[in-house]
PDB file of N, H, CA, C and O in Angstrom:
ATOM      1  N   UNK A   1       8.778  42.920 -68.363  1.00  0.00           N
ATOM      2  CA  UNK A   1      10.028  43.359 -67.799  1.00  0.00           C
ATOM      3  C   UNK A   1       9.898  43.489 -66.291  1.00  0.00           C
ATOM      4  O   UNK A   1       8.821  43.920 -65.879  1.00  0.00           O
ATOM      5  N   UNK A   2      10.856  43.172 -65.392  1.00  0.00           N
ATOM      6  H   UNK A   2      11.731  42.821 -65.726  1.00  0.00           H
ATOM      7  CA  UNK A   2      11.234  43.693 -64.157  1.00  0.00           C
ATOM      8  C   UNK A   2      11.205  44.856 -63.715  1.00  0.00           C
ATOM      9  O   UNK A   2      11.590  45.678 -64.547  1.00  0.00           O
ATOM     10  N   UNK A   3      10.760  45.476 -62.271  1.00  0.00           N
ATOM     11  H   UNK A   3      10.447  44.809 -61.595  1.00  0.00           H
ATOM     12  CA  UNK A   3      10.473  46.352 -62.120  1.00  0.00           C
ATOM     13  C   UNK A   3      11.881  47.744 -62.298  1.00  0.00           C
ATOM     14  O   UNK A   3      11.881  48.972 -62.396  1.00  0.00           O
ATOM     15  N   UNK A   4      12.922  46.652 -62.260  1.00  0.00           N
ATOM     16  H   UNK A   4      12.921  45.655 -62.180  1.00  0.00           H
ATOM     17  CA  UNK A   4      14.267  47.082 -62.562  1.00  0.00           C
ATOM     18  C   UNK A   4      15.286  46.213 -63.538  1.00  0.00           C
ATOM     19  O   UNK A   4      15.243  44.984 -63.513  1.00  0.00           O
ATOM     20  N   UNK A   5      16.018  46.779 -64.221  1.00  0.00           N
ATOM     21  H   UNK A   5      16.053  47.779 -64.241  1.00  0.00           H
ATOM     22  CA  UNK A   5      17.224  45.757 -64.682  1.00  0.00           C
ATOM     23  C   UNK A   5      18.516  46.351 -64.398  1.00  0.00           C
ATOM     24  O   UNK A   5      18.340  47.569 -64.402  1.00  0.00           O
ATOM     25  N   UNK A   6      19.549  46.119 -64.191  1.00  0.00           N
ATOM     26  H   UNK A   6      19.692  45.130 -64.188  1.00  0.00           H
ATOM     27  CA  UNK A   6      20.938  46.729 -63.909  1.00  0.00           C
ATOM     28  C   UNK A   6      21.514  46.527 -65.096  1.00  0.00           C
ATOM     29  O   UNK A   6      21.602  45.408 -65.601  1.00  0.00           O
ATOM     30  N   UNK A   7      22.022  47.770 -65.721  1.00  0.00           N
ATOM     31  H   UNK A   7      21.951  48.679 -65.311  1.00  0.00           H
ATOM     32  CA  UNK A   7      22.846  47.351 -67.420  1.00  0.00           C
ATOM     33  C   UNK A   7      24.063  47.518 -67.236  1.00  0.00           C
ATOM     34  O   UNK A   7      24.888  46.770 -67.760  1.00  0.00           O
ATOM     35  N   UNK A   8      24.429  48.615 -66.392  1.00  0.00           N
ATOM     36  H   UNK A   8      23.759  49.223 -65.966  1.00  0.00           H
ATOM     37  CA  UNK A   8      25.988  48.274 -66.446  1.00  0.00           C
ATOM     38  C   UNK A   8      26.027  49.346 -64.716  1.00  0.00           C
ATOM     39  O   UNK A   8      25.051  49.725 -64.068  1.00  0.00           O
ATOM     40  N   UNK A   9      27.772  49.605 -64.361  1.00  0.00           N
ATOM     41  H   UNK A   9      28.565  49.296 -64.888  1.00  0.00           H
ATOM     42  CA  UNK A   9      28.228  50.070 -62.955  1.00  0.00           C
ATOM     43  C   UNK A   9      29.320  50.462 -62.998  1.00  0.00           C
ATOM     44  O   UNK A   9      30.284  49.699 -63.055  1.00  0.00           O
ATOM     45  N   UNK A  10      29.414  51.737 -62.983  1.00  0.00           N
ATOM     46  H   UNK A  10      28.631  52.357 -62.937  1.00  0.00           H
ATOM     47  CA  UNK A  10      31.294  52.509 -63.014  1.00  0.00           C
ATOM     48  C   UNK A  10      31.269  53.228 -61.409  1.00  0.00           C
ATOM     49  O   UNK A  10      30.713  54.134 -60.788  1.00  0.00           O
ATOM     50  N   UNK A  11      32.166  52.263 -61.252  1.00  0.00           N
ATOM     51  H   UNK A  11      32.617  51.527 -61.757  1.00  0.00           H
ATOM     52  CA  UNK A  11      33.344  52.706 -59.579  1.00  0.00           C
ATOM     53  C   UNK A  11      33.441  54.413 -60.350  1.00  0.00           C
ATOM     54  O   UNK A  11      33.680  54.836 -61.481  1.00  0.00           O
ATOM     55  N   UNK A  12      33.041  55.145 -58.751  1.00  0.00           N
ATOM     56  H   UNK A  12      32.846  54.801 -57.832  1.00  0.00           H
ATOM     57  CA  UNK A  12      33.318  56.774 -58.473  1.00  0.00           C
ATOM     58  C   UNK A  12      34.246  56.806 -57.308  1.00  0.00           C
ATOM     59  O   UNK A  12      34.397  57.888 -56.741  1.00  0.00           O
ATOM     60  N   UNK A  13      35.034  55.511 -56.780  1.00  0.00           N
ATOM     61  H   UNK A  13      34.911  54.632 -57.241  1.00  0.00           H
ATOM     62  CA  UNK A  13      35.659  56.381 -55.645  1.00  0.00           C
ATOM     63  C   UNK A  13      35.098  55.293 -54.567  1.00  0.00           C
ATOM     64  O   UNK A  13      34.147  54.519 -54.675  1.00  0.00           O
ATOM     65  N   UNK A  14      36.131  55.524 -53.345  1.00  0.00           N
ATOM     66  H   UNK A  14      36.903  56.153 -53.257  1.00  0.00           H
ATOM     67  CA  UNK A  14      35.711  54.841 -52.094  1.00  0.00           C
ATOM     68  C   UNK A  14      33.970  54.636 -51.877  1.00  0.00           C
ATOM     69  O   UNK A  14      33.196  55.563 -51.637  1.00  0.00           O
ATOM     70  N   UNK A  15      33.756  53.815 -51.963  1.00  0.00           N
ATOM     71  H   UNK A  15      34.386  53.062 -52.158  1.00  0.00           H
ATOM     72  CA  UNK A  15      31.895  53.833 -51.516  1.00  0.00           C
ATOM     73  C   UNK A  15      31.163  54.201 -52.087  1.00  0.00           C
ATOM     74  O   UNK A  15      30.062  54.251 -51.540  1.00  0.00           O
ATOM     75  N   UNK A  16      31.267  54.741 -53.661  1.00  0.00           N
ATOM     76  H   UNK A  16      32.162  54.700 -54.106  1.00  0.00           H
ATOM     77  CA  UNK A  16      30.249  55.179 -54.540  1.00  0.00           C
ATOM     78  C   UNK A  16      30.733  54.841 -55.493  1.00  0.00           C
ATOM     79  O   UNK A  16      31.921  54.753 -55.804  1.00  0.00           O
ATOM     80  N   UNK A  17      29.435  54.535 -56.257  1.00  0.00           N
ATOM     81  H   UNK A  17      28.470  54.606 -56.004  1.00  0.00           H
ATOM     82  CA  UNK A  17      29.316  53.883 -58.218  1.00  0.00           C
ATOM     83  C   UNK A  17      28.515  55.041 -58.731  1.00  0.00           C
ATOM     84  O   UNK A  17      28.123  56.058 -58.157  1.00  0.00           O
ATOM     85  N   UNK A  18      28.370  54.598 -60.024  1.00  0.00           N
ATOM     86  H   UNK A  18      28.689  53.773 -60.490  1.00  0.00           H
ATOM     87  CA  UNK A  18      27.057  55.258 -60.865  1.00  0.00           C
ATOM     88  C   UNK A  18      26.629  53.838 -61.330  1.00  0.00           C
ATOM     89  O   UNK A  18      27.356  52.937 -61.750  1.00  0.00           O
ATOM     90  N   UNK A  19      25.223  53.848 -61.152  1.00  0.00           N
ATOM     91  H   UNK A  19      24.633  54.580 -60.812  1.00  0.00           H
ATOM     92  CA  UNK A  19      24.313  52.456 -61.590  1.00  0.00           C
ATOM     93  C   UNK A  19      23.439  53.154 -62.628  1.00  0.00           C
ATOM     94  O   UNK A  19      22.925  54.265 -62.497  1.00  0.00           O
ATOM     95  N   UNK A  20      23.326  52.168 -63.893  1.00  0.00           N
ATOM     96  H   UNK A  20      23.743  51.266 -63.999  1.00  0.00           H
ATOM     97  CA  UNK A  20      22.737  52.375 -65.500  1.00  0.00           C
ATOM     98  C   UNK A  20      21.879  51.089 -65.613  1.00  0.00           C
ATOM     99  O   UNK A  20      22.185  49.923 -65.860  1.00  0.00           O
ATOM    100  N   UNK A  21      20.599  51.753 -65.324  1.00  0.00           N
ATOM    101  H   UNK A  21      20.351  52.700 -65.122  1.00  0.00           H
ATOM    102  CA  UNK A  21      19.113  50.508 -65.346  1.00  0.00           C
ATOM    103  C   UNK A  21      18.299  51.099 -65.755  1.00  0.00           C
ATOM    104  O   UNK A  21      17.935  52.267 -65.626  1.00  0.00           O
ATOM    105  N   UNK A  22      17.794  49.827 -66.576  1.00  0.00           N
ATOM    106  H   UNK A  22      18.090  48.878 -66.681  1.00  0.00           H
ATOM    107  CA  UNK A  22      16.469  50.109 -66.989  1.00  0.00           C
ATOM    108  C   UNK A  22      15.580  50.290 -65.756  1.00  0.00           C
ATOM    109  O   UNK A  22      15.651  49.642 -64.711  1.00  0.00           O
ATOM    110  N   UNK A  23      14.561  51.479 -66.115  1.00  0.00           N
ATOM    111  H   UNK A  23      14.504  52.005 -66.964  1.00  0.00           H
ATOM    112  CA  UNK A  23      13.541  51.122 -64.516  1.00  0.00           C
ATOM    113  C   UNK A  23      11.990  51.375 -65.194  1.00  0.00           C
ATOM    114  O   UNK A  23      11.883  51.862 -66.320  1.00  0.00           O
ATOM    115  N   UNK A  24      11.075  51.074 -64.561  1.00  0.00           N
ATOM    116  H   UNK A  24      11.162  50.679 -63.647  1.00  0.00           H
ATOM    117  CA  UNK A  24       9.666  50.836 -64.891  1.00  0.00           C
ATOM    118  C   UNK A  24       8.776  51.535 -63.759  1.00  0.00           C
ATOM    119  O   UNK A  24       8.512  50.966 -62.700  1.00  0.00           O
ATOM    120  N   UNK A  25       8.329  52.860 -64.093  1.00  0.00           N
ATOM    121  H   UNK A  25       8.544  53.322 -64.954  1.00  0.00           H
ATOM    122  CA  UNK A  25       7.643  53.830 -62.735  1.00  0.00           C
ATOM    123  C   UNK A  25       6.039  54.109 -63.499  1.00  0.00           C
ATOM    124  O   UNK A  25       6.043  54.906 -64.437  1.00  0.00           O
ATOM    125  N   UNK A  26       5.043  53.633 -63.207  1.00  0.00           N
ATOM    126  H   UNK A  26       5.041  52.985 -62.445  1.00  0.00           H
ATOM    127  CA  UNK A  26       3.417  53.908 -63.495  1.00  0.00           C
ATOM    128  C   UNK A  26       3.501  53.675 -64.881  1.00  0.00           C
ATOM    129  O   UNK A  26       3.098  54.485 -65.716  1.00  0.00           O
ATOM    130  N   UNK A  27       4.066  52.479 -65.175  1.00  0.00           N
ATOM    131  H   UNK A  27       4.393  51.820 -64.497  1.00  0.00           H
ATOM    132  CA  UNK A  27       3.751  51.838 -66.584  1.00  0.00           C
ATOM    133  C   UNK A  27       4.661  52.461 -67.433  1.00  0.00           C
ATOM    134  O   UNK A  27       4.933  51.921 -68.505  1.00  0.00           O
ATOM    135  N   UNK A  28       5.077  53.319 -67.173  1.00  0.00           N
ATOM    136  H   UNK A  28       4.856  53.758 -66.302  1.00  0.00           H
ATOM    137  CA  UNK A  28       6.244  53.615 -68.232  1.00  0.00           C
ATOM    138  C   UNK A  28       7.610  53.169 -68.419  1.00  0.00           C
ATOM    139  O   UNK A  28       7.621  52.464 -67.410  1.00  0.00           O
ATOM    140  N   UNK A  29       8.765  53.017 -68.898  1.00  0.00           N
ATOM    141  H   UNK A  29       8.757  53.590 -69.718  1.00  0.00           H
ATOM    142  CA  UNK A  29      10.326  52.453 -69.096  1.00  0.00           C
ATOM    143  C   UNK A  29      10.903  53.365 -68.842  1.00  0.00           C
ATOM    144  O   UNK A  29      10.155  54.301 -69.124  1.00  0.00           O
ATOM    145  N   UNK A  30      12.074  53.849 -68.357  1.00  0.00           N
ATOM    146  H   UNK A  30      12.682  53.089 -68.128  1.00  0.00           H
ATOM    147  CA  UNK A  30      13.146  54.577 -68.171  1.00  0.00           C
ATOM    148  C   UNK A  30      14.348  54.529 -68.449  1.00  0.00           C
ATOM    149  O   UNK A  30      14.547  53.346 -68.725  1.00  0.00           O
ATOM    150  N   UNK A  31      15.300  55.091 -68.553  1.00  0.00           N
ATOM    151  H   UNK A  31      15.138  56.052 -68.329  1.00  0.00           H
ATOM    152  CA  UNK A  31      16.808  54.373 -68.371  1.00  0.00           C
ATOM    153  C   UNK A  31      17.346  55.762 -67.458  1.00  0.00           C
ATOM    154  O   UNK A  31      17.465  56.935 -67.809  1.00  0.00           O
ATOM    155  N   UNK A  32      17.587  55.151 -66.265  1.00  0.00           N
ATOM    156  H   UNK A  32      17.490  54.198 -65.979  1.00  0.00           H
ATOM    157  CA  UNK A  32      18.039  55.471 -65.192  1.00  0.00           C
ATOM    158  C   UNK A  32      19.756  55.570 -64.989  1.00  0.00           C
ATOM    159  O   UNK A  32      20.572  54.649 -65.034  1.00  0.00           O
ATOM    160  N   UNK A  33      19.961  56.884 -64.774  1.00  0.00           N
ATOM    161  H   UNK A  33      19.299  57.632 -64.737  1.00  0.00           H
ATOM    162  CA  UNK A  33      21.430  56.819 -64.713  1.00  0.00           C
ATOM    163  C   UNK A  33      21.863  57.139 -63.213  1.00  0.00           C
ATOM    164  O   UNK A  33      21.678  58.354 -63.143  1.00  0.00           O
ATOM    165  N   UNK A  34      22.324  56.725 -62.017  1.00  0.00           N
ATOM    166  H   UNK A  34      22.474  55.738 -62.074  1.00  0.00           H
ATOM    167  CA  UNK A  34      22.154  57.416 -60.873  1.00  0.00           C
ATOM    168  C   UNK A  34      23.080  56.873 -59.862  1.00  0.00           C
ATOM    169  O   UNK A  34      23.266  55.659 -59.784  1.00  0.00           O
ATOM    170  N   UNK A  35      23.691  57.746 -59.055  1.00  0.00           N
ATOM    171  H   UNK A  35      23.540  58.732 -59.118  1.00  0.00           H
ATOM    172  CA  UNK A  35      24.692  57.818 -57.975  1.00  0.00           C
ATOM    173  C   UNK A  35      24.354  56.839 -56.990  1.00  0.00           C
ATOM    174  O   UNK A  35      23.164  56.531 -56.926  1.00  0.00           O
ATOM    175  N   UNK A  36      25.045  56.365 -56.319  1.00  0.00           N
ATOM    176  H   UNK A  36      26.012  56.616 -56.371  1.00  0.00           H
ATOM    177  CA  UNK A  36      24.480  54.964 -55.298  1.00  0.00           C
ATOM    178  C   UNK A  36      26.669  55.069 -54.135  1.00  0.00           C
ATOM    179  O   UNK A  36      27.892  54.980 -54.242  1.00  0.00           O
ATOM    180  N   UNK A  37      25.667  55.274 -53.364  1.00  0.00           N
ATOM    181  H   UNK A  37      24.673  55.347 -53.276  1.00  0.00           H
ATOM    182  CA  UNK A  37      26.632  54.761 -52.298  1.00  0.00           C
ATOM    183  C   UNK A  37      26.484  54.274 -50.945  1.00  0.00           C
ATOM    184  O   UNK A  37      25.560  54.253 -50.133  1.00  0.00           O
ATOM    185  N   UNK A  38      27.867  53.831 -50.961  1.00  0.00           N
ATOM    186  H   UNK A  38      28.618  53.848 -51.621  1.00  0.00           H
ATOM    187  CA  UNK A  38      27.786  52.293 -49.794  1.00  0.00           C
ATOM    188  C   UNK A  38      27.281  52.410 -48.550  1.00  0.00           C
ATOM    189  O   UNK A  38      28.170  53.043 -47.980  1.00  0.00           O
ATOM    190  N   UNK A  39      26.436  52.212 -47.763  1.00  0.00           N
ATOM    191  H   UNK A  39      25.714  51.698 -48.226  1.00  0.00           H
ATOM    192  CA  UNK A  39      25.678  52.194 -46.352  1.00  0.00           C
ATOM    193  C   UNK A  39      26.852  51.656 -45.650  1.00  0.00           C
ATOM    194  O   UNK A  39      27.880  51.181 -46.133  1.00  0.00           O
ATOM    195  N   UNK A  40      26.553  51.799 -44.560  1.00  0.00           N
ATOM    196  H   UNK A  40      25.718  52.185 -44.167  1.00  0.00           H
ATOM    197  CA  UNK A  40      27.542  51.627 -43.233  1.00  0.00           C
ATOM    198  C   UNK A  40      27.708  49.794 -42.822  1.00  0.00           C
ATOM    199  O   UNK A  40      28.653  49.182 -42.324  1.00  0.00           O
ATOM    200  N   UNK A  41      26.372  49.336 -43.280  1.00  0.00           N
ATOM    201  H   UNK A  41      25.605  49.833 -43.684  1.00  0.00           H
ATOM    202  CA  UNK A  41      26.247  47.820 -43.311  1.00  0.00           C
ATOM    203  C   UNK A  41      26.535  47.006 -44.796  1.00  0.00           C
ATOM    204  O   UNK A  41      26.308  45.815 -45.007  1.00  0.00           O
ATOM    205  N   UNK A  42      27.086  47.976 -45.731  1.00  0.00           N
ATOM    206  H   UNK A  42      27.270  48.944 -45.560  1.00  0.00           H
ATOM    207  CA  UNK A  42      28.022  47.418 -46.853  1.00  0.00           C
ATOM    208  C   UNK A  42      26.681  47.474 -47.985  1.00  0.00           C
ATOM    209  O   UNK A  42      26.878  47.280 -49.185  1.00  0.00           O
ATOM    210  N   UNK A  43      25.391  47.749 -47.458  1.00  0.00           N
ATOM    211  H   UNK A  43      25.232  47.907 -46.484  1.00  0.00           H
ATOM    212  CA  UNK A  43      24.659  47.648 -48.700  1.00  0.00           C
ATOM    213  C   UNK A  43      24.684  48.849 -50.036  1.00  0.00           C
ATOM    214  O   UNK A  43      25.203  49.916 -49.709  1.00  0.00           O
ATOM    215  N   UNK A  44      24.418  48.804 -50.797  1.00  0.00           N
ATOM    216  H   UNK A  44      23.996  47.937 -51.063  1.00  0.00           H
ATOM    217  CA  UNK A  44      24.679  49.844 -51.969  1.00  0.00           C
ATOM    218  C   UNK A  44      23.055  50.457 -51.718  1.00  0.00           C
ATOM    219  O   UNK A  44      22.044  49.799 -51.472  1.00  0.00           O
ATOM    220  N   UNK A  45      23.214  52.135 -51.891  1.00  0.00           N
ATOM    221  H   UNK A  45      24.035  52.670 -52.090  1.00  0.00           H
ATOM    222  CA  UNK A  45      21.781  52.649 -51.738  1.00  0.00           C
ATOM    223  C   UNK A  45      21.792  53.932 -52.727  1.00  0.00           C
ATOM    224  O   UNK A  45      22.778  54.566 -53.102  1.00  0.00           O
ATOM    225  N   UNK A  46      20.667  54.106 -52.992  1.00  0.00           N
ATOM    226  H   UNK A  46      19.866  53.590 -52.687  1.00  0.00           H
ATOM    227  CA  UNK A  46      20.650  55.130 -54.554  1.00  0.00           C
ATOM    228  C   UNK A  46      20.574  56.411 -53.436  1.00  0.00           C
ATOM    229  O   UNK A  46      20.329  56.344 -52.232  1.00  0.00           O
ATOM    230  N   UNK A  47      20.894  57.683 -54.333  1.00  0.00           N
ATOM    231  H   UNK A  47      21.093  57.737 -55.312  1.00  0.00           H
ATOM    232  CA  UNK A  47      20.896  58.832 -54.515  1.00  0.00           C
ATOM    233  C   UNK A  47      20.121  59.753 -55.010  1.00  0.00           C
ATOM    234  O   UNK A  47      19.443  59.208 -55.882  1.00  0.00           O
ATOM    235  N   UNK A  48      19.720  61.420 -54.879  1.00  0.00           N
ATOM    236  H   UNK A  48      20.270  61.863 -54.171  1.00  0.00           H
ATOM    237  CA  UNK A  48      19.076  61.903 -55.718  1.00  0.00           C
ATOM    238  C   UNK A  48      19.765  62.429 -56.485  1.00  0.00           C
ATOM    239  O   UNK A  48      19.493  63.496 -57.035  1.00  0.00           O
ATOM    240  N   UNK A  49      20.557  61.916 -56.618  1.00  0.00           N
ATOM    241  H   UNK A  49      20.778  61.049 -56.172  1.00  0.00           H
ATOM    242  CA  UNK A  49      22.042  62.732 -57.591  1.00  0.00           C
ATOM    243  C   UNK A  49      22.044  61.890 -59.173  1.00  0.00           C
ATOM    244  O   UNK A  49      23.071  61.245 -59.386  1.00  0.00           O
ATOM    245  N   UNK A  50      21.066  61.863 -60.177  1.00  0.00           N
ATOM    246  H   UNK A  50      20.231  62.387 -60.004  1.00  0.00           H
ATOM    247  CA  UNK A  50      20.926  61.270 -61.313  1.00  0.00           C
ATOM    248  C   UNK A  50      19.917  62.026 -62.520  1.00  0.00           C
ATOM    249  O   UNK A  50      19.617  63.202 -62.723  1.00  0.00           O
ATOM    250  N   UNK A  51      19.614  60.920 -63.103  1.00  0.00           N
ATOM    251  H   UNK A  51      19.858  59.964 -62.938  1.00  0.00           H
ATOM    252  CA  UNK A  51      18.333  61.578 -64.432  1.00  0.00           C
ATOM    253  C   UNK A  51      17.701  60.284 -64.790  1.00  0.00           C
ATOM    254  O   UNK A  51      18.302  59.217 -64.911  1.00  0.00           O
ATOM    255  N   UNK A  52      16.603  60.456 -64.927  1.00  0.00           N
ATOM    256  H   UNK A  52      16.114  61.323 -64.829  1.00  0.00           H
ATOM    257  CA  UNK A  52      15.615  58.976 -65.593  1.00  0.00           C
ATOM    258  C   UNK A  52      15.489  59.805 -67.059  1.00  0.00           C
ATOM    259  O   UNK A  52      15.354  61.029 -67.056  1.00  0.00           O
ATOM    260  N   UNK A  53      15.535  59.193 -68.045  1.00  0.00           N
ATOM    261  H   UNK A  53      15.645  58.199 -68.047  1.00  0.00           H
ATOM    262  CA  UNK A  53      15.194  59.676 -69.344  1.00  0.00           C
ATOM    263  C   UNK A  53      14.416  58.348 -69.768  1.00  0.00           C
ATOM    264  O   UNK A  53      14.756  57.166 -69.820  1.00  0.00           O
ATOM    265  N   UNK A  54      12.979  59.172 -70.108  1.00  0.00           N
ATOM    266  H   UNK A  54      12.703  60.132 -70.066  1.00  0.00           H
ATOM    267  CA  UNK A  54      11.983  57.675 -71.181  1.00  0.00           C
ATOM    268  C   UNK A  54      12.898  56.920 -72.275  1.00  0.00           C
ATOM    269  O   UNK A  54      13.649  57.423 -73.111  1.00  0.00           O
ATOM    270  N   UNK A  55      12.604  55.518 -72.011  1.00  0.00           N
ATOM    271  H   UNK A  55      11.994  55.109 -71.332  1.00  0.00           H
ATOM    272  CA  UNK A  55      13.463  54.421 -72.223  1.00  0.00           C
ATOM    273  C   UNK A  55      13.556  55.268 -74.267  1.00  0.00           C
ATOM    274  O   UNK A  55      14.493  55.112 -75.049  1.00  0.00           O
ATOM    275  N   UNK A  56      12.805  55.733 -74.417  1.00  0.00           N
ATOM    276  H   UNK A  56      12.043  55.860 -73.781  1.00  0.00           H
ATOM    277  CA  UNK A  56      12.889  55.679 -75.763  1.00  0.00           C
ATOM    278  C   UNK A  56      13.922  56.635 -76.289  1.00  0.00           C
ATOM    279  O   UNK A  56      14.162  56.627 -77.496  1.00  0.00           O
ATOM    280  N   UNK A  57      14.345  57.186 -75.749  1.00  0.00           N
ATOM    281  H   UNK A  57      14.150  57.192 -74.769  1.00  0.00           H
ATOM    282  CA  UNK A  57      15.302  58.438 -75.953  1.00  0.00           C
ATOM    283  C   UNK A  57      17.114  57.519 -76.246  1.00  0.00           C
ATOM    284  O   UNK A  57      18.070  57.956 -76.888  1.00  0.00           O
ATOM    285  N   UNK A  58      17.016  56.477 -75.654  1.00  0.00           N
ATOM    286  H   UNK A  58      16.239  56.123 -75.133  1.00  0.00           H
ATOM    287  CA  UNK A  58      18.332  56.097 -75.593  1.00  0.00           C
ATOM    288  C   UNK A  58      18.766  55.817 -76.467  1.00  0.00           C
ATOM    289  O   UNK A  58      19.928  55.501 -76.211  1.00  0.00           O
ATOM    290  N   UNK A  59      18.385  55.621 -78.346  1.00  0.00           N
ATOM    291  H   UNK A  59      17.441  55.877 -78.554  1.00  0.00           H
ATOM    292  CA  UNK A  59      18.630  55.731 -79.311  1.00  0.00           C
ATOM    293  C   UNK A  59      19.600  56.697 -79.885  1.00  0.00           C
ATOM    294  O   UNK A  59      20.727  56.520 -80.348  1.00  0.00           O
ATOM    295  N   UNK A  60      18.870  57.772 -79.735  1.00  0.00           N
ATOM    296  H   UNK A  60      17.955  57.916 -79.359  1.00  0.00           H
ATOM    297  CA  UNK A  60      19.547  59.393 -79.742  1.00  0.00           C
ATOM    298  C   UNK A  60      20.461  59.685 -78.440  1.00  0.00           C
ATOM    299  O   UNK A  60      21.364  60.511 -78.576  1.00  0.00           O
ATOM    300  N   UNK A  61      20.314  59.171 -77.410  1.00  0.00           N
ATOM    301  H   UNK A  61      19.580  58.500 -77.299  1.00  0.00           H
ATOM    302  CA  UNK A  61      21.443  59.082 -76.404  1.00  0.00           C
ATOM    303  C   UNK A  61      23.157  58.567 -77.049  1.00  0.00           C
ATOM    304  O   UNK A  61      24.229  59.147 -77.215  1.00  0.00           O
ATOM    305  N   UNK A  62      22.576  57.013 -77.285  1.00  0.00           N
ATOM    306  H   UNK A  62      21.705  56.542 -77.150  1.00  0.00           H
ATOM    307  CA  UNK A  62      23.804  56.315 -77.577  1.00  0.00           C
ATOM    308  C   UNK A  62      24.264  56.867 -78.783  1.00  0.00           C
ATOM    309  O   UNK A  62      25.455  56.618 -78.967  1.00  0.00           O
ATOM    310  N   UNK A  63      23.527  57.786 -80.010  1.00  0.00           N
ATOM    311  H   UNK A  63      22.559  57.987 -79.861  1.00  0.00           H
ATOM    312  CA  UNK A  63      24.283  57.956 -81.379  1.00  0.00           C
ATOM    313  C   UNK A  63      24.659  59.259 -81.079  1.00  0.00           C
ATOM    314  O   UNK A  63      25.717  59.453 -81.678  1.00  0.00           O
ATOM    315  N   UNK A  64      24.215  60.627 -80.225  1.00  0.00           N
ATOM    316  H   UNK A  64      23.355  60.469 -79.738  1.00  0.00           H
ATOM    317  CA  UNK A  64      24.971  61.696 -79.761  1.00  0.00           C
ATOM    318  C   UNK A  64      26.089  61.285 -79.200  1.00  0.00           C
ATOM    319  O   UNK A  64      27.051  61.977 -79.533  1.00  0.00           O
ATOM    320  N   UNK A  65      26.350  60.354 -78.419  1.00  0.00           N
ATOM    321  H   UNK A  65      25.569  59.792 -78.149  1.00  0.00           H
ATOM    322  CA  UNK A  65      27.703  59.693 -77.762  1.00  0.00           C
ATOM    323  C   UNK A  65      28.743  59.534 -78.994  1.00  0.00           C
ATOM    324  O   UNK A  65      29.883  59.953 -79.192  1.00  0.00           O
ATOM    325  N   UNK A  66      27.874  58.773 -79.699  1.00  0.00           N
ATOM    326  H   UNK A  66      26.947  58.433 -79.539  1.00  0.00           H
ATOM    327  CA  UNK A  66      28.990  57.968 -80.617  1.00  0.00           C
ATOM    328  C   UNK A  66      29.581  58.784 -81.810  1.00  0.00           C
ATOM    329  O   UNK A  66      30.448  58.317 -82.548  1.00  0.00           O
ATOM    330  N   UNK A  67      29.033  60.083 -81.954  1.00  0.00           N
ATOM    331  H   UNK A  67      28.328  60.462 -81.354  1.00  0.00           H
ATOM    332  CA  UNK A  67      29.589  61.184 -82.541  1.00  0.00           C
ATOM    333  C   UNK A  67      30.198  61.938 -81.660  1.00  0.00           C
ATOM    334  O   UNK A  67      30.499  63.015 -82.175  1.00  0.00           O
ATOM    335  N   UNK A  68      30.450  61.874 -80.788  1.00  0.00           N
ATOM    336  H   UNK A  68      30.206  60.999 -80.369  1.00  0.00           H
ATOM    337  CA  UNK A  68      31.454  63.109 -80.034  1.00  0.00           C
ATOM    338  C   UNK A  68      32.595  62.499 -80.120  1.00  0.00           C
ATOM    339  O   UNK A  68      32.654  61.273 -80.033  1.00  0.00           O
ATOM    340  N   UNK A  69      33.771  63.330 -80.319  1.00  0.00           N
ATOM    341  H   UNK A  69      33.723  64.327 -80.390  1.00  0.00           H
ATOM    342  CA  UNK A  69      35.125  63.047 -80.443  1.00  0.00           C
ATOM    343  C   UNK A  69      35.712  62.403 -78.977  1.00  0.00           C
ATOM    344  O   UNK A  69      35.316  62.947 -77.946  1.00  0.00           O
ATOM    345  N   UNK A  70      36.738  61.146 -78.859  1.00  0.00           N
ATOM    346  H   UNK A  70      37.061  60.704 -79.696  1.00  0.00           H
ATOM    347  CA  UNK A  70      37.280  60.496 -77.952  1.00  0.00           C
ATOM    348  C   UNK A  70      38.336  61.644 -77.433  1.00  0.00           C
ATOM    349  O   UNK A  70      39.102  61.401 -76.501  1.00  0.00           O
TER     350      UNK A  70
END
């Protein structure tokens, strides 16, 4: 795997997203959920405004989701 993957990106507003990647830190997997906004030269730059949870958790992530009421 890549030291990163981008899985998905929800617009927060003028100049900021939330970015959802896989990430890879001292051999381990993550899934990275985290705030990113726009630099003055248009580039997108992360935040400390997020959570890394070990890639393995996202099982029980996505099925706690999928039981909570819409």
């Amino acid at each position: 795997m890549d030291a990163e993957r981008v899985i998905a990106e929800f617009e927060r507003g003028a100049g900021q997203k939330v970015v959802v990647r896989r990430t890879q830190f001292r051999g381990k997997e993550y899934l990275d959920l985290r705030q990113f906004f726009q630099g003055d030269d248009g580039q997108w730059l992360p935040t400390k405004k997020g959570v890394s949870l070990p890639w393995e958790t996202r099982l029980a992530l996505i099925e706690a989701l999928q039981k909570e009421e819409p």
